[in-house]
NUKE-734277 format. One record per residue: residue number from 1; residue in three letters; x, y, z of N, C-alpha, C in turn. Coordinates in steps of 0.05 Angstrom, whole numbers, always signed. Example, Ala and Ser with C-alpha at 12.3 -4.5 7.8 and 13.67 -1.06 7.14 Angstrom:
% residues 2
   k   r    n.x    n.y    n.z   ca.x   ca.y   ca.z    c.x    c.y    c.z
   1 ala   +264   -114   +156   +246    -90   +156   +264    -66   +156
   2 ser   +257    -45   +142   +273    -21   +143   +258     +1   +157
This chain:
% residues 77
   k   r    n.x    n.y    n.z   ca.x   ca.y   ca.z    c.x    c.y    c.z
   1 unk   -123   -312   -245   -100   -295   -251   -100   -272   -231
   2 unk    -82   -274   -211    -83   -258   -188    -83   -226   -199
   3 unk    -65   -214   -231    -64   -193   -238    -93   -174   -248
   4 unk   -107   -202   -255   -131   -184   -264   -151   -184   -240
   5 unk   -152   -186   -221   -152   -180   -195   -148   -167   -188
   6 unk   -120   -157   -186   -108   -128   -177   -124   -103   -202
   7 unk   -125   -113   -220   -134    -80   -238   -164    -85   -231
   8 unk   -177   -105   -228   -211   -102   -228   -205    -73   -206
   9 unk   -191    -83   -174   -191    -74   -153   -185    -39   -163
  10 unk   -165    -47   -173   -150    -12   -176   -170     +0   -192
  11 unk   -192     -8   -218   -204     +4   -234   -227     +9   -210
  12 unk   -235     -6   -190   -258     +4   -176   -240    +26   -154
  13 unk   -226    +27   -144   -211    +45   -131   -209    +72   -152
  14 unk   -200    +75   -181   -211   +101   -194   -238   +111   -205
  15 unk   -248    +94   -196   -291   +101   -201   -291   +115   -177
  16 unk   -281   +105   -160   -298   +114   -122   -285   +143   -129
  17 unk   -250   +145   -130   -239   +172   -139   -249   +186   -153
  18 unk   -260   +180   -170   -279   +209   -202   -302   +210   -185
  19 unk   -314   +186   -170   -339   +198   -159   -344   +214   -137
  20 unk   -319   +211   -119   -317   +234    -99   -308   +259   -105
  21 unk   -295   +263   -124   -280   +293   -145   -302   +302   -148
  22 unk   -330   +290   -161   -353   +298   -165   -367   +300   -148
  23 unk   -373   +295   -126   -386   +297   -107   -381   +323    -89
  24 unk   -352   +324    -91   -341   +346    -73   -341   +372    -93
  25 unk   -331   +367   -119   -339   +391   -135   -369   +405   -129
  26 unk   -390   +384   -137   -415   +385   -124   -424   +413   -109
  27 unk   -407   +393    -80   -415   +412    -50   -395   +436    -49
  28 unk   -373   +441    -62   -359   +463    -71   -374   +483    -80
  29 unk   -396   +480    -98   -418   +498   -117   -442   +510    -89
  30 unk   -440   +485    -70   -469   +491    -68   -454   +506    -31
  31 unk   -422   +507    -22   -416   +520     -3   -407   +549     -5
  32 unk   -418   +558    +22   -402   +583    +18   -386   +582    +44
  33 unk   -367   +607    +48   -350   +613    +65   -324   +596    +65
  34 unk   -298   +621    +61   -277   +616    +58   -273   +589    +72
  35 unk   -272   +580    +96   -260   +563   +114   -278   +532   +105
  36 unk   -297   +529    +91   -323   +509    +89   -299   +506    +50
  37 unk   -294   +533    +40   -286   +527    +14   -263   +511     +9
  38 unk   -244   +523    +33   -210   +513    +28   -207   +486    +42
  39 unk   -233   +482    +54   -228   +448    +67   -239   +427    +46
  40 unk   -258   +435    +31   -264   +416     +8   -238   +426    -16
  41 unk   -234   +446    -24   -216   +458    -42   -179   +428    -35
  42 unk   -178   +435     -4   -160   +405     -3   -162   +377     -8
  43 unk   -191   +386     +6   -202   +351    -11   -195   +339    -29
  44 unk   -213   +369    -51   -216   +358    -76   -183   +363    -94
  45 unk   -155   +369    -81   -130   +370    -88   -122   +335    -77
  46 unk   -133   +331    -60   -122   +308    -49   -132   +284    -64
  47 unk   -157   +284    -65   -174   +260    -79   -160   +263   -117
  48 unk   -148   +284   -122   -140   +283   -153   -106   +272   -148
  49 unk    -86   +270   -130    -80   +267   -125    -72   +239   -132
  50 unk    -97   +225   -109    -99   +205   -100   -105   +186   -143
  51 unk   -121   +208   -153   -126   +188   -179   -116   +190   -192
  52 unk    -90   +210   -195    -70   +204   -211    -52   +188   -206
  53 unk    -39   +183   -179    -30   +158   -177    -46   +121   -193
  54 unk    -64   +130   -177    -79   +105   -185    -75   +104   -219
  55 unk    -84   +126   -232    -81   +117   -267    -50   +115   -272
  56 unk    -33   +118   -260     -9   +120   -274     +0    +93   -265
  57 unk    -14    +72   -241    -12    +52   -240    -21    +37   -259
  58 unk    -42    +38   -261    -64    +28   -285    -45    +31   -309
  59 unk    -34    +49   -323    -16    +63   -344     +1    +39   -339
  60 unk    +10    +44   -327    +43    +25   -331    +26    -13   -329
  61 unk    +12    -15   -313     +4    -38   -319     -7    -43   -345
  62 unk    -26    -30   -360    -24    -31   -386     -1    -33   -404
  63 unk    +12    -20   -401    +50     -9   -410    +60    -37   -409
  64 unk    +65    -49   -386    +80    -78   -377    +66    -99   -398
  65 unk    +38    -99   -394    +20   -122   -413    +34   -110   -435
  66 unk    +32    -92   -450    +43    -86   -476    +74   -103   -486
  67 unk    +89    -91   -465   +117    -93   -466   +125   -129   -464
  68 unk   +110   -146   -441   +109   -171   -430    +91   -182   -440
  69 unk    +81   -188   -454    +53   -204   -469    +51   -229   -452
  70 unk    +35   -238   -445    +32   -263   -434    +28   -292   -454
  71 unk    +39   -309   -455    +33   -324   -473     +8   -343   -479
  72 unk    -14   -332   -501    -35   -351   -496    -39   -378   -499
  73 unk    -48   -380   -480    -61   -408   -478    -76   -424   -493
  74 unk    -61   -452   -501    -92   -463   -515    -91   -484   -504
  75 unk   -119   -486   -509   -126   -515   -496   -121   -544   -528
  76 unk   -123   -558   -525   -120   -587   -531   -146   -603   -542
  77 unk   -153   -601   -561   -180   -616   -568   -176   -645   -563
């Protein structure tokens, strides 16, 4: 099923996203100096960015399964 394919993909595409938010929050704590702060400070605007798209994809793909049920399958003894 090519769809659950696409969300395995997208759900590992929002792990790497929370784990770089964390990572860069991280080195945010552990930097100093204005110019070292506002370049991770974009980062870490960009990478949240980046994972709210991704969930609101995830969202509506959930949303669609809701709305479109797929019809199950049975097999035939």
């Amino acid at each position: 099923m090519p769809e659950s394919g696409f969300k395995q993909d997208l759900d590992g595409q929002i792990s790497i996203a929370r784990r770089t938010i964390a990572e860069l929050m991280e080195r945010a704590t552990a930097t100093t100096g204005s110019g070292a702060e506002e370049a991770i400070a974009n980062r870490i605007n960009e990478q949240q960015d980046r994972l709210d798209k991704l969930l609101k994809q995830r969202e509506a793909m959930d949303s669609d399964r809701v709305l479109h049920p797929q019809p199950s399958r049975r097999q035939d003894d």
